[in-house]
C-alpha positions in Angstrom: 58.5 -133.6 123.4 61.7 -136.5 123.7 62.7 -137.7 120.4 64.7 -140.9 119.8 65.3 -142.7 116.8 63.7 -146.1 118.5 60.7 -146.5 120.9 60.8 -148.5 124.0 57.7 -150.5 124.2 56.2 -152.9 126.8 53.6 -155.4 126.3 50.8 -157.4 128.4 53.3 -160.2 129.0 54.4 -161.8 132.4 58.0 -160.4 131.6 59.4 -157.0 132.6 61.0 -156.2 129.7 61.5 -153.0 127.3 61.2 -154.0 123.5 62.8 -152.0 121.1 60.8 -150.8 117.7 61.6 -148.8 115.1 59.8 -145.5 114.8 59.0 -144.5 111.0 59.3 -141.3 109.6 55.6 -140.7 109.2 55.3 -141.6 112.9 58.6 -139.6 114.0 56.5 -136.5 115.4 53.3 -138.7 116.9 54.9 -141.3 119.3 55.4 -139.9 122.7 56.1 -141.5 125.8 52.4 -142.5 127.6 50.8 -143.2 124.4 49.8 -146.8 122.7 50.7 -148.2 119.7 50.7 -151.1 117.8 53.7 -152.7 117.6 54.5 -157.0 115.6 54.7 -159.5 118.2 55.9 -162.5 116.6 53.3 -163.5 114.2 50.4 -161.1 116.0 50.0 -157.6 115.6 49.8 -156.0 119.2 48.7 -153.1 121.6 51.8 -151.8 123.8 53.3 -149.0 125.7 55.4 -146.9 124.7 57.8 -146.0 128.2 60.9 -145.0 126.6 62.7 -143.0 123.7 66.3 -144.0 122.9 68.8 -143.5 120.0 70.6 -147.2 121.1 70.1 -150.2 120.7 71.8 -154.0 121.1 69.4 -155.4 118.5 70.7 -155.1 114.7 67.0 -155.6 112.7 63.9 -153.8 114.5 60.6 -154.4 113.5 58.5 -151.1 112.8 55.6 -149.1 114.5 52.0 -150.2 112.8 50.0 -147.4 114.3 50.1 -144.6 117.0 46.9 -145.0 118.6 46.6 -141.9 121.0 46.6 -138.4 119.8 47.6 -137.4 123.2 49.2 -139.3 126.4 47.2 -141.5 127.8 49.5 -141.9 130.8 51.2 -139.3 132.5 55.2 -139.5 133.9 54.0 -140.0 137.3 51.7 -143.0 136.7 54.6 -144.9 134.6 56.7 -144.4 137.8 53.9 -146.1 139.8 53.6 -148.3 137.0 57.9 -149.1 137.4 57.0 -149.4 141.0 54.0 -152.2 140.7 56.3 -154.4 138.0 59.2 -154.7 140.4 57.4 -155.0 144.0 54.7 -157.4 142.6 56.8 -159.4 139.9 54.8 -159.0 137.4 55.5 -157.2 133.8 55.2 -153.4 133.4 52.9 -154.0 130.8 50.8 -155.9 132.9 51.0 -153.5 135.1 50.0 -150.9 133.0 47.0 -152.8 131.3 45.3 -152.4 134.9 45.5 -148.4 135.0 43.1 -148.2 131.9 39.7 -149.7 132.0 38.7 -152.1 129.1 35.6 -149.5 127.8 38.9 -147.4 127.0 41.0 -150.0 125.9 38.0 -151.1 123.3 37.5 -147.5 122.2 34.1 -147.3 123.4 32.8 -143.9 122.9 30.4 -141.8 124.1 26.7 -142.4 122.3 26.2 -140.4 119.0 22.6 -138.7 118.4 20.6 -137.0 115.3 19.8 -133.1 116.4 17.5 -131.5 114.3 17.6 -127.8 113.8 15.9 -125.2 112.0 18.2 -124.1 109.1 17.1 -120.1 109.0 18.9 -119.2 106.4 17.2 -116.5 103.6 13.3 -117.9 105.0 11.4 -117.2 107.9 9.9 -120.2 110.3 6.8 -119.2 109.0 6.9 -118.9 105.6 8.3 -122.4 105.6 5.5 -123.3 107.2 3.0 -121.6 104.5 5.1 -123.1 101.2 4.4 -126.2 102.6 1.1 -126.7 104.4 -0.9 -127.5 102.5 1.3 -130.2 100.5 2.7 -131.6 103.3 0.9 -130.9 107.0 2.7 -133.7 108.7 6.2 -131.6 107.5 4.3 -128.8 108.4 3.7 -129.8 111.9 7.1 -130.9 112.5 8.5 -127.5 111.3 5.8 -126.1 113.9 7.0 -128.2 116.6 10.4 -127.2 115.8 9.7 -123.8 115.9 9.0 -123.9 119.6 12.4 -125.7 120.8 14.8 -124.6 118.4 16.6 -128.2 118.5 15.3 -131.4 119.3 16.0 -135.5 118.9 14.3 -137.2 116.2 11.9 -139.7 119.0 11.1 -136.5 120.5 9.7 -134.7 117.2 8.2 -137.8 116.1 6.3 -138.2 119.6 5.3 -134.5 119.1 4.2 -134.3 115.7 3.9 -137.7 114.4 6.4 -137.6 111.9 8.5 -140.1 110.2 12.1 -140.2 109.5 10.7 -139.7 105.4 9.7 -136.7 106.2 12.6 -135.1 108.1 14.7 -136.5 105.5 12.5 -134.7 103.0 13.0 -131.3 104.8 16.5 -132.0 105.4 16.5 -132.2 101.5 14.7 -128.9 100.5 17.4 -126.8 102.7 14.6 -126.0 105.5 16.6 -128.1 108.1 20.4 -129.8 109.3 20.8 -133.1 110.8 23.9 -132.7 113.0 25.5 -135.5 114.9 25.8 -134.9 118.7 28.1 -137.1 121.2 26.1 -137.9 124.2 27.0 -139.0 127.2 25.2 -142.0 129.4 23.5 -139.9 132.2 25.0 -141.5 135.2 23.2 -139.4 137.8 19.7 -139.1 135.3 16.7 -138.6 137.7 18.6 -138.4 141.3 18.5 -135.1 143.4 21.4 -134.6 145.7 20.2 -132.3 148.6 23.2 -130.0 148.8 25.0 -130.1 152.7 27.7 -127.6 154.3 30.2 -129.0 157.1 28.5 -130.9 160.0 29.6 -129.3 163.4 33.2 -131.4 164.1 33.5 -132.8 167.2 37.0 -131.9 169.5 38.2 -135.5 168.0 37.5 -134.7 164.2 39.1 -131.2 164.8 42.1 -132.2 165.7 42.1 -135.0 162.7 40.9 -132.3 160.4 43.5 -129.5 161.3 46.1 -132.3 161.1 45.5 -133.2 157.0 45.1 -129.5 155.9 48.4 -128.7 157.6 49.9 -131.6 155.9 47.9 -131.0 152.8 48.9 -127.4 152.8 52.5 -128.1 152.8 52.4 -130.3 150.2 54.4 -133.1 151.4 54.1 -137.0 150.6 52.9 -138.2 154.5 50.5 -141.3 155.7 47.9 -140.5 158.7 46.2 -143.3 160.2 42.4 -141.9 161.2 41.6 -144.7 163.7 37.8 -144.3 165.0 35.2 -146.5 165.8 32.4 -147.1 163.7 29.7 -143.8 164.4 32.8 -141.9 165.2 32.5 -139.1 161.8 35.4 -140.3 159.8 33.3 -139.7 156.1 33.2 -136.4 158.1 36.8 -135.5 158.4 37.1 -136.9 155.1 34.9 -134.6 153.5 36.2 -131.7 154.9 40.0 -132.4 154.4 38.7 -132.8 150.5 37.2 -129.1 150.5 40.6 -128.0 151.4 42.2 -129.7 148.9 39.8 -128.3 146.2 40.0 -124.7 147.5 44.0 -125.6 147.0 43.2 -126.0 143.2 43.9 -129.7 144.0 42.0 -132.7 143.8 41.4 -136.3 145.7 40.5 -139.7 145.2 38.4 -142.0 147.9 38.7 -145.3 147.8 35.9 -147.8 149.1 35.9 -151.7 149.3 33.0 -152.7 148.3 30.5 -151.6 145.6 27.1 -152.0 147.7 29.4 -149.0 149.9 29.4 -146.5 146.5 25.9 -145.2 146.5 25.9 -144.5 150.1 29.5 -142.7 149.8 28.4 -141.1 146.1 25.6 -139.3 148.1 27.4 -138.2 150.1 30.3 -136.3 148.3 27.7 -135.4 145.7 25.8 -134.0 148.3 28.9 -131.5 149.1 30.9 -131.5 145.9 30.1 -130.8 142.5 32.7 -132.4 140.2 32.8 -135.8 141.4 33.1 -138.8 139.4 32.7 -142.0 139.7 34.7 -145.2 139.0 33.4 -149.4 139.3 32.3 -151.9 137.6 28.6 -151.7 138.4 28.8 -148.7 135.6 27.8 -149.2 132.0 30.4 -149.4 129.4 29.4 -146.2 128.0 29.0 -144.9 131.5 32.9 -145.9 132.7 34.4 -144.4 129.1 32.8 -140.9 129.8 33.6 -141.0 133.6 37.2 -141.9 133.2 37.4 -139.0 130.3 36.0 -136.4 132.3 38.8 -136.9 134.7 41.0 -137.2 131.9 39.8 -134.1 130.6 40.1 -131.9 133.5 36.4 -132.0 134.8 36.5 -134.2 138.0 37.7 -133.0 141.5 37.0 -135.8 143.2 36.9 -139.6 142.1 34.8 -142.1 144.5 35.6 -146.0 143.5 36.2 -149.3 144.3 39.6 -150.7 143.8 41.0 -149.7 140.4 39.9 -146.3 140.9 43.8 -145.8 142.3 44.8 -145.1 138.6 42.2 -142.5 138.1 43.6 -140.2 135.8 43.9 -137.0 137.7 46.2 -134.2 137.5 47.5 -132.6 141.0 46.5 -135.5 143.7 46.2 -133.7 146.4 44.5 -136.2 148.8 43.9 -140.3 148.5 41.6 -141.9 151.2 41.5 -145.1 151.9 38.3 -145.6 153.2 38.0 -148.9 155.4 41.8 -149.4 154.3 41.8 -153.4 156.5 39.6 -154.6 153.9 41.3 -157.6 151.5 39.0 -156.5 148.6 41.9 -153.4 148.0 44.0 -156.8 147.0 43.8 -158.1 144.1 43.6 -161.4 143.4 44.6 -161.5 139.6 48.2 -160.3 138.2 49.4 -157.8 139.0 48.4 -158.4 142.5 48.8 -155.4 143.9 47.2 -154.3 147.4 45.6 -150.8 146.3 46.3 -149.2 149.8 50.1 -149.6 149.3 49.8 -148.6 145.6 48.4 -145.5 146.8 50.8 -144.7 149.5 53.5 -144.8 146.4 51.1 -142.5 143.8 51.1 -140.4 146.5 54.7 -139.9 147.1 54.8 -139.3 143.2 52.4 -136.6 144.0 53.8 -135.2 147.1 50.4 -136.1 148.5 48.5 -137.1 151.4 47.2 -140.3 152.0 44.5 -140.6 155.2 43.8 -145.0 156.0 40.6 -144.6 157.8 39.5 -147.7 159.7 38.1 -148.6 162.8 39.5 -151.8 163.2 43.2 -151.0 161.1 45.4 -153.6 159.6 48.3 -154.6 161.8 50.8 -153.7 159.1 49.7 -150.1 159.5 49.2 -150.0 163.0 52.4 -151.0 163.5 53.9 -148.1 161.0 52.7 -145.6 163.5 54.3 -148.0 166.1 57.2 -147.1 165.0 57.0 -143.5 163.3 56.3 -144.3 160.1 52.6 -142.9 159.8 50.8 -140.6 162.1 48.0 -141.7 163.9 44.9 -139.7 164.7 42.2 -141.3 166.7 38.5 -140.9 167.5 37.5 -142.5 170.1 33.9 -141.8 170.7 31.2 -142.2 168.2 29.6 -138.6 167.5 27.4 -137.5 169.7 28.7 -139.7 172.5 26.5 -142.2 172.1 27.4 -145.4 173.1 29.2 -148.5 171.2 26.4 -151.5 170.9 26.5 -154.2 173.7 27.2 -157.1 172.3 26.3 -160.6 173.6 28.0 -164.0 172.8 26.2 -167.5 172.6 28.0 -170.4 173.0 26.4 -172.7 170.6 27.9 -175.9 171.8 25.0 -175.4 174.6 22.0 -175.3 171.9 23.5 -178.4 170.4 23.8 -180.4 174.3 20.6 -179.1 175.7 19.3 -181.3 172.8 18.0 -178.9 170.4 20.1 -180.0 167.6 21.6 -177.6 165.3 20.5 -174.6 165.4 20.9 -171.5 162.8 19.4 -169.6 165.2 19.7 -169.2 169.5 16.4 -168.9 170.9 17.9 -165.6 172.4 18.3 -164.2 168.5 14.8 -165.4 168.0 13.4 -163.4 171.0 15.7 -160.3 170.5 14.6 -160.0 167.0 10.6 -160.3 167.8 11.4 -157.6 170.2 13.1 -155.7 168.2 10.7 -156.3 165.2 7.3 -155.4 167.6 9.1 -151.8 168.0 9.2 -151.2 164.3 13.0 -151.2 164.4 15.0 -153.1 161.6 17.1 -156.4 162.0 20.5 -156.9 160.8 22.0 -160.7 159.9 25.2 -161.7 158.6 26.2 -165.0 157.5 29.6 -165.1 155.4 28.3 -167.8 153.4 25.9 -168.2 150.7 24.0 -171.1 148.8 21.4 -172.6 150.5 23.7 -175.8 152.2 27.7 -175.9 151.9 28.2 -179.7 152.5 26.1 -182.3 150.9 27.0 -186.0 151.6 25.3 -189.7 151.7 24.0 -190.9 155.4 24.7 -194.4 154.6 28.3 -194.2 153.1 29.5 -190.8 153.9 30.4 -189.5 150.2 30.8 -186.3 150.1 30.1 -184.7 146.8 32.8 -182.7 145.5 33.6 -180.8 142.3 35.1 -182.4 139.7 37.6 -179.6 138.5 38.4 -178.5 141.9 38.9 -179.9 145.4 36.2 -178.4 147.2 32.8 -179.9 148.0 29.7 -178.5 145.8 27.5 -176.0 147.5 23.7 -176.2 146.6 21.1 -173.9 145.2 18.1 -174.2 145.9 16.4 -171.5 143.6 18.4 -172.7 140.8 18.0 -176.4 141.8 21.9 -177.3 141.2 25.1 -177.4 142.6 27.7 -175.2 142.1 31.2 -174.8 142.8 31.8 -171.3 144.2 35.5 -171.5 142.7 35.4 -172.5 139.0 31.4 -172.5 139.1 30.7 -175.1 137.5 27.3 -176.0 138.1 25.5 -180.2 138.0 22.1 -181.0 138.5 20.9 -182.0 142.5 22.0 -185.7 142.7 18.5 -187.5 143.8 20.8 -190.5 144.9 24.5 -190.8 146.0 26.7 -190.9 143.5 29.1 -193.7 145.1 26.7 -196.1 146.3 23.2 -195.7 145.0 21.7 -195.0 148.2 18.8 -192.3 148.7 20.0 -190.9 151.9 21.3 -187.8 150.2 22.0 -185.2 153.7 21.9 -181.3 152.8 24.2 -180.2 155.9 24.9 -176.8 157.3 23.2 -173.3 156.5 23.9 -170.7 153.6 21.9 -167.1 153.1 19.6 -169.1 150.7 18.3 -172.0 153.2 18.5 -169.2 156.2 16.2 -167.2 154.4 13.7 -169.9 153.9 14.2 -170.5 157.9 13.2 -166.7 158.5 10.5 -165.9 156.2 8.5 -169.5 157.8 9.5 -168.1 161.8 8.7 -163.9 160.4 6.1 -164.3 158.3 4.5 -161.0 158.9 7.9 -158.9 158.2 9.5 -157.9 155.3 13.4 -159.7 154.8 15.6 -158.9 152.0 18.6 -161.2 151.2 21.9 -159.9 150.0 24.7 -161.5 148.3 26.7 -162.2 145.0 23.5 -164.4 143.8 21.0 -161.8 144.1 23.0 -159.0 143.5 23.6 -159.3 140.0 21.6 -156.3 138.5 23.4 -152.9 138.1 21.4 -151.1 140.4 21.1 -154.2 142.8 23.1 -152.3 145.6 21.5 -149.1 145.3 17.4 -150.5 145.3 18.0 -152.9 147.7 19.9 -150.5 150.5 17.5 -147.8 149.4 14.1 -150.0 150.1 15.9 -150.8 153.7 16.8 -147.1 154.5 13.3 -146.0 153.7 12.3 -149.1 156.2 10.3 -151.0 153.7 12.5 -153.8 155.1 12.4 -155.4 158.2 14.8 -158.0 157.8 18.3 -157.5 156.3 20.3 -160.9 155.6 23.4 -161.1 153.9 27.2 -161.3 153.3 30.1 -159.5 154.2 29.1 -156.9 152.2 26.3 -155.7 154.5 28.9 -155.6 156.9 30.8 -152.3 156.3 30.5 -148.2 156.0 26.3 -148.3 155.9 24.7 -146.3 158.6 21.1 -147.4 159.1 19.5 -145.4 162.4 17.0 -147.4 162.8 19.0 -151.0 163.1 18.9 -151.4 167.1 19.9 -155.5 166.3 22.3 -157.1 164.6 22.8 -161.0 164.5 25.9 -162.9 163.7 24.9 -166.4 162.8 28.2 -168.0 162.9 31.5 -165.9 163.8 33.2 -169.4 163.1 33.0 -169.1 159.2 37.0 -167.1 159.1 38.7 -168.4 162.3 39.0 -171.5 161.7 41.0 -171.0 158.0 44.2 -171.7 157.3 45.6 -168.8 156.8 48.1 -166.5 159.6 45.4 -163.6 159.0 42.3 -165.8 159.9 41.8 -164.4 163.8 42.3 -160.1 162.4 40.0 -160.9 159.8 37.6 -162.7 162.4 38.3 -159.7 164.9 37.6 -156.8 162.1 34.8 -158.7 160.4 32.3 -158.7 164.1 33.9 -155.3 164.7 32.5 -153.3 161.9 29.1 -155.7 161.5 28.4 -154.6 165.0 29.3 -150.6 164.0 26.2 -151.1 162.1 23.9 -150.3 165.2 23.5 -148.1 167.7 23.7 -145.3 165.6 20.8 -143.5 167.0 18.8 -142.7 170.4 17.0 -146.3 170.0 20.8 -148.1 170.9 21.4 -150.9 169.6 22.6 -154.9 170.4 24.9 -157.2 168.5 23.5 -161.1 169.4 27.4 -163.6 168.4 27.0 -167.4 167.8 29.8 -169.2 168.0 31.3 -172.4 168.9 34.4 -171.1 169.7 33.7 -168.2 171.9 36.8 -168.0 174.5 39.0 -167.6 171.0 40.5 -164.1 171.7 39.5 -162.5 168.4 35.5 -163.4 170.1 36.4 -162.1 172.8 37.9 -158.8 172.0 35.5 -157.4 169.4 32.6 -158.3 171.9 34.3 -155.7 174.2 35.3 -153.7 171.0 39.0 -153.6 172.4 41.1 -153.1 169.3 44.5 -152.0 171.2 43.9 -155.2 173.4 43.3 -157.4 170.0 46.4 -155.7 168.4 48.7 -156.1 171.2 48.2 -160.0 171.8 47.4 -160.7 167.7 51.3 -159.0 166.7 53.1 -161.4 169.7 51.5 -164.3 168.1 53.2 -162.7 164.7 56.9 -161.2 165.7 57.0 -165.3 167.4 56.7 -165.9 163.7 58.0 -163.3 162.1 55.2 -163.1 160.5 54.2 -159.3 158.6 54.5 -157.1 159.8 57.9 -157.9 161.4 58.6 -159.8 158.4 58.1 -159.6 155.2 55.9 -163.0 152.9 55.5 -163.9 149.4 53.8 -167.4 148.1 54.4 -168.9 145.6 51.9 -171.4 143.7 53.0 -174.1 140.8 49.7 -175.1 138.9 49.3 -177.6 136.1 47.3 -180.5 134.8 49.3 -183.4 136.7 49.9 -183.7 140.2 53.2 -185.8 139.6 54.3 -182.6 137.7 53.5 -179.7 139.3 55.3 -181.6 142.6 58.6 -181.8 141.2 58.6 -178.1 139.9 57.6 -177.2 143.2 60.3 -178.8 145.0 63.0 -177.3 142.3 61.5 -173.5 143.2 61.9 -174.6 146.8 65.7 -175.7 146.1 66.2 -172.6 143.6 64.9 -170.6 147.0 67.1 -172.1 149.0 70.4 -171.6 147.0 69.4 -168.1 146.7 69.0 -167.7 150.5 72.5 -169.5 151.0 75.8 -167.6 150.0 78.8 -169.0 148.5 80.4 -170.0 152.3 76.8 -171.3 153.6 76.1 -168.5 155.5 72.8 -166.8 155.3 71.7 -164.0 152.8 72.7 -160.7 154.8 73.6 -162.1 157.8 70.3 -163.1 158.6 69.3 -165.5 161.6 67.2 -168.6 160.6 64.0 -167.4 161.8 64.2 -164.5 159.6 64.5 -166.0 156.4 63.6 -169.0 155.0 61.4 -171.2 152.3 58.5 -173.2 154.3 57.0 -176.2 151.9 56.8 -177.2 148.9 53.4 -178.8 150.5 49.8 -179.7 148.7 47.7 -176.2 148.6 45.1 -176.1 151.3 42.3 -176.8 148.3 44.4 -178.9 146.1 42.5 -179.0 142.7 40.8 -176.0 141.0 39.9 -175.9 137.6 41.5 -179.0 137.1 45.1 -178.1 137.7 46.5 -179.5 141.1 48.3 -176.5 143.3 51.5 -176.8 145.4 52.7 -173.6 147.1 54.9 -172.3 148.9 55.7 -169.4 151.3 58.9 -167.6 151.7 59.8 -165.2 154.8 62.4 -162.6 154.9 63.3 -159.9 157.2 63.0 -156.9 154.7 61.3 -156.5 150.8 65.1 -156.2 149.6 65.7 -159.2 150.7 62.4 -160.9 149.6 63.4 -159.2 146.4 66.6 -160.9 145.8 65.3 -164.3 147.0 62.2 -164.3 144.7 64.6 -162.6 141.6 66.5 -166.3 141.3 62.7 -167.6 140.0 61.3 -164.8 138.4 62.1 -166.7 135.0 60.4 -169.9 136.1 57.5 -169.5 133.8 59.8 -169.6 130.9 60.8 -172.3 131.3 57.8 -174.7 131.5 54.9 -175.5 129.8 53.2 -178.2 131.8 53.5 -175.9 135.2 52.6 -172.1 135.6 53.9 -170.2 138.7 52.3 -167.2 140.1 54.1 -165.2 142.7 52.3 -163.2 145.4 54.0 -160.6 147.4 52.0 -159.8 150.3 49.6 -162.6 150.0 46.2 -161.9 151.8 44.3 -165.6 151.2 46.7 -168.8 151.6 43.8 -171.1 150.3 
């Protein structure tokens, strides 16, 4: 244990600062680097960190310690260094940083459930002679001694439901010596009632041995490394995954697995349960009683393996051997709150803490880390053929622009979907449909006037719901009653325009009446088992129909889909934002890996108005390398990531006027900071390099009543970005009426 006369503490502030505290005697031998305390924070009392223990410090009168409140350290040395890491790449305060590794079950204290155990108390007096002193007095004591007898320990509803006893009574035996009432901690059974049929390794294909061989080498030597596992969807990646984990294990090390989206967990939890015993699990579909006891078994030594979504990164394990990144493209890994950090890169830096491996699995990888094996940086493995060989899905693209001119009008749905999927559906095989949009119509507006209705906090017109009859804004969700005449001019003619997953399953279930259709996204996937029931009723095929989100998009392997629609591939391409045509290309991609899985085949029907855009074009012949090449000229014409490196940088606040003029001082703040004392450029650096683009409106102006400006700054290198972005990094300070948020490596630019 470090001593130090002061403690170093950091607090869940936007500020990356240390404060100093006194340590008192009575606390001299309890505070420890890792552990919490409670610390006076100007007039509040306060949870921090303590990071540090020093016997200096510049400030004459320090406040004391209130409280130590771990026993032990909650956060190791290696996580603090991530922690170090994450304040200074992200800007954001190390206690900010550090309030994301623990869950808020632990931060609250919740605790495992405590329970009554009854048990016989044997002491000096046979069962039976208990039995006979009391009898006759008391038979319903009597019975519940009997039933007692049989079990040796048991919960109170359990005797009761036996023996028809009342608390009275037990108390009343308690009493006379004949029993004990002990309290038990018990823990929230997060796999009560589920069988997992126990697997050994699959037969690895000449592809998935050469992956495999490569990450036990590189686990065995015990060096940080990156590998890139590039392989088509159906190509066995969970495979390599699972067997690179049993070497890790048989190491005496363990491994997490990352996934992106929770309706991917039960599926992967299967999985690894199915070949692992200690595996635990971490996201936010868990009780709060269920998360506490999950993240303290790994605390505690009993996990081997942690399967999660996002924040699973800061598991608490000791000895990382392994972190997967499973479907490691995916912008769910960022987060969108501070500290916005991009788990994948977080890991990469855990790892090197740990002298780990990290494995990126992906069929359709980002471009940042395809170009890292470009140029040496990460190995790449790939898998070219889905096991088996069977063949990747043919997929067709319809023009829509010829539905609407062959004066049909507009359609949700190409009379060759409609005919694929009767065909399909007549075989008994199951029907895949994504649309990246839910609600039951996006756009409402008046026929006589044109009004479009908009939100009144944000700048973004009012989607409407037709189960809930209102209209909601899908950004600060505010929801208004359905206007029965326009708002602006009094006319009737209210128009519901374009098509969400609500109104397109009303337009199924009247075409497929006979067939079964499930719908899936964030509004009907609200329950905690939501995922799990609805992906389980469609395995078992007591769906026909599966219509939904993104998130039916990725990782699930369904044999018997042999068709998968995309209603409208437009819904990403046309955003502005530099990422908009690899989101389009990796989104059709791994929604059309969702077929073909089995001897059936399978078909992938894309509508689109825009189908000679490239990123159309290239996923419909599944031509990644093709994609990649064309996608990074487009972005080193830029210098765009990942040749260069971007932060934004938005100004918020309650007055337009306002929040302009701070922009444009960040922007000249920028500018000096790019521009040395002489006028040349930071570092020597050519224009196109480096620079400040904006202050300009955001591309959805108004949420939640503030009005956003942003803007985005480009440099050649993060040191450089660094030293740009560190002139500002005190902005917040110094204003009231406007916030700034910074995001380095920003995946939305909405």
């Amino acid at each position: 244990m470090a001593y130090g006369k002061f403690a170093e503490v950091v607090l869940d502030i936007p500020l990356n600062k240390k404060f100093h505290y006194n340590i008192p005697p009575s606390f001299v031998n309890q505070v420890e680097i890792g552990k919490r305390v409670k610390v006076p924070f100007g007039r509040r009392t306060v949870v921090g960190y303590c990071v540090g223990l020093t016997n200096i410090s510049d400030v004459k009168t320090l406040k004391d310690i209130i409280h130590v409140i771990d026993t032990t350290p909650i956060l190791s040395s290696k996580m603090l260094g991530v922690a170090e890491w994450m304040a200074n790449f992200y800007f954001c305060g190390l206690g900010e940083a550090l309030e994301s590794f623990l869950p808020s079950v632990v931060k609250k204290g919740i605790k495992s459930r405590t329970i009554n155990v009854i048990r016989l108390c044997k002491d000096g007096i046979s069962v039976k002679e208990m039995i006979s002193t009391i009898k006759k007095r008391a038979p319903i004591q009597a019975r519940a001694l009997e039933a007692l007898a049989e079990v040796g320990e048991i919960t109170f509803p359990e005797l009761a439901n036996i023996s028809k006893c009342k608390m009275d009574s037990v108390n009343r035996l308690r009493d006379r010596g004949f029993i004990t009432l002990d309290k038990v901690e018990v823990s929230d059974p997060l796999f009560a009632g589920k069988h997992f049929k126990k697997t050994v390794h699959f037969s690895s294909t000449e592809e998935q041995e050469v992956a495999i061989r490569l990450i036990k080498r590189k686990v065995r030597e015990r060096k940080h490394s990156v590998v890139l596992l590039k392989g088509v969807t159906g190509s066995g990646k969970t495979e390599v995954y699972l067997q690179a984990i049993s070497e890790v294990i048989t190491l005496g090390m363990k491994a997490i697995v990352l996934v992106p989206e929770i309706s991917l967990t039960p599926q992967t939890i299967e999985r690894f349960k199915s070949r692992f015993d200690r595996v635990a699990v971490l996201h936010s579909s868990l009780t709060e009683r269920q998360r506490s006891d999950q993240w303290w078994d790994i605390k505690n030594g009993n996990a081997d393996v942690v399967v999660g979504a996002r924040s699973a990164i800061f598991a608490p394990l000791e000895d990382v051997g392994l972190i997967v990144i499973d479907e490691e493209h995916e912008n769910t890994f960022k987060q969108d709150t501070s500290p916005r950090y991009n788990a994948r890169d977080v890991s990469v830096v855990r790892a090197a803490y740990e002298n780990a491996v990290v494995v990126l699995g992906s069929a359709t990888p980002s471009l940042e880390s395809f170009y890292n094996t470009e140029i040496g940086k990460y190995e790449c493995v790939t898998l070219k053929n889905r096991v088996g060989h069977k063949p990747l899905p043919r997929v067709e693209v319809i023009d829509m622009r010829r539905e609407i001119f062959g004066g049909k009008g507009q359609k949700p749905i190409s009379d060759y979907l409609e005919l694929s999927m009767k065909e399909c559906l007549s075989k008994k095989e199951q029907v895949l449909l994504l649309l990246n949009r839910r609600g039951f119509s996006p756009f409402i507006s008046c026929r006589r006037c044109g009004f479009v209705l908009k939100c009144k906090r944000c700048d973004i017109s009012l989607t409407y719901h037709k189960k809930k009859e209102a209209v909601i804004c899908h950004y600060c969700f505010a929801e208004e009653p359905v206007p029965r005449e326009c708002p602006d001019c009094c006319s009737p003619g209210i128009r519901f325009t374009g098509f969400g997953t609500e109104r397109m399953e009303e337009l199924i279930r009247a075409r497929f009446p006979q067939y079964n259709l499930l719908r899936m996204d964030s509004d009907t996937m609200r329950g905690r088992d939501s995922h799990e029931k609805a992906l389980s009723a469609f395995r078992r095929g007591d769906i026909d129909i599966l219509l939904g989100t993104q998130m039916i998009a990725k990782g699930l392997d369904f044999p018997n889909v042999t068709l998968v629609g995309v209603l409208s591939a437009d819904t990403i391409v046309n955003l502005p934002d530099f990422r908009a045509s690899e989101k389009t290309f990796q989104l059709l991609c791994q929604v059309a890996g969702r077929t073909g899985r089995s001897a059936k085949g399978g078909k992938v029907i894309v509508q689109t108005y825009n189908p000679e855009h490239y990123s159309i074009t290239y996923a419909a012949t599944h031509d990644y390398d093709g994609f990649a090449k064309k996608e990074l000229e487009y972005r080193k014409q830029l210098y765009y990531p990942p040749y260069g490196r971007l932060a934004r940088v938005v100004l918020r606040g309650k007055k337009d006027l306002d929040v302009k003029e701070k922009a444009s001082n960040i922007a000249e703040k920028l500018m000096n900071a790019i521009k040395l004392s002489d006028g040349s450029l930071l570092a020597g650096l050519r224009k196109d390099k480096v620079g400040v683009l904006g202050p300009a409106p955001a591309p959805i102006v108004r949420v939640k009543d503030n009005y956003r400006w942003h803007l985005i700054v480009k440099a050649d290198s993060f040191k450089n970005l660094h030293t740009i972005l560190k002139s500002i990094e005190n902005e917040n300070r110094n204003s009231k009426k406007v916030q700034m948020m910074i995001d380095v490596d920003p995946y939305m630019l909405l």
